[in-house]
VOGU-3710 file (C-alpha; in Angstrom, 3 decimals, decimal comma):
1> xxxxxxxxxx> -2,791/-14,462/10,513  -1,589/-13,570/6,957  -0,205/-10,388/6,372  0,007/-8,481/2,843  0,971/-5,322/2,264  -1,138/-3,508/-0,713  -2,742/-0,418/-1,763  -6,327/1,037/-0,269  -8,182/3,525/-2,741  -8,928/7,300/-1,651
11> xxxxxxxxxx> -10,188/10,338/-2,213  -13,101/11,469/-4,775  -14,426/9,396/-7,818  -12,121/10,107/-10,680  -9,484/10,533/-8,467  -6,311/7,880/-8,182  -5,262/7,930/-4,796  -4,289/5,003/-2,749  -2,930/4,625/0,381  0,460/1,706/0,959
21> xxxxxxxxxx> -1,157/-0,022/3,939  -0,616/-3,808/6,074  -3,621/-5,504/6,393  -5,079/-8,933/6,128  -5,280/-11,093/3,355  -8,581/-12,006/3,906  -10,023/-8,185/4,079  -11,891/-6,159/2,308  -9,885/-3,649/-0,147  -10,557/-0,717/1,354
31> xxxxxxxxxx> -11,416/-2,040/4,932  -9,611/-1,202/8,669  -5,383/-1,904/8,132  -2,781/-2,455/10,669  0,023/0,092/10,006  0,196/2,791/7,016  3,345/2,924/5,099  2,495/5,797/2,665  0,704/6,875/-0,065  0,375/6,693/-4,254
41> xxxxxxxxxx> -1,008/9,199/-6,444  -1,427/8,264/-10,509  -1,937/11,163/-12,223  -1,917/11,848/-16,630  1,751/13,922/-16,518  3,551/12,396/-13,416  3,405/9,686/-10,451  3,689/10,965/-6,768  5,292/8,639/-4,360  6,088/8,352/-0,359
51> xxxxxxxxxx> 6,585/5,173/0,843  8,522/4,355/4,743  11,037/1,853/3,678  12,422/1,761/7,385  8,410/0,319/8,007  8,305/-1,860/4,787  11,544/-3,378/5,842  10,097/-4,461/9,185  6,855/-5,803/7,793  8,817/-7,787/5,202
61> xxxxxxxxxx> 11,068/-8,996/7,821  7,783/-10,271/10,257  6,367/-12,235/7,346  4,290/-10,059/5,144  3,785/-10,050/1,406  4,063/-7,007/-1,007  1,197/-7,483/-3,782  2,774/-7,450/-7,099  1,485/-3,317/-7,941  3,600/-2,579/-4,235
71> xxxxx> 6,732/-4,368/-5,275  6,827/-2,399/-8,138  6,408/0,594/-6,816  8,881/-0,233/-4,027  11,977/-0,944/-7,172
//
C-alpha cells in the first residue's frame, strides 16, 4: 500500500479550499482518505494555513510521500 499525502478540493465552485489529507496513491482526488492533517485556503489578498506537523511527522516517518504543492506548503 502506497501512501501520499496531498490536498482534496472543498467547498463551493469558485471557491479554493482544500483539505491536507493521507490517502492512496492510486485514489481518486477527492475520494475517502486515511487521516486529515489540515486544511488550505488560496484566496486574492492572503493564504490561510493549519497543518498538524506532530501528524505529518508520523506519516513521513511510516513511509508516506508529500506531493510537491504539500512540501511547499509544509517549508
Amino acid at each position: 500500500m502506497s501512501l501520499v499525502i496531498r490536498l482534496t478540493r472543498t467547498g463551493k465552485k469558485g471557491e479554493r479550499k482544500f483539505r491536507v489529507v493521507v490517502k492512496e496513491k492510486r485514489s481518486k482526488r477527492d475520494g475517502g482518505y486515511i487521516d486529515l492533517l489540515g486544511w488550505y485556503e488560496k484566496s486574492k489578498d492572503m493564504k490561510n494555513k493549519k497543518i498538524d506537523m506532530e501528524r505529518y511527522q508520523y506519516w513521513i516517518s511510516n513511509g508516506a510521500q508529500p506531493s510537491e504543492t504539500v512540501r511547499q506548503l509544509v517549508k
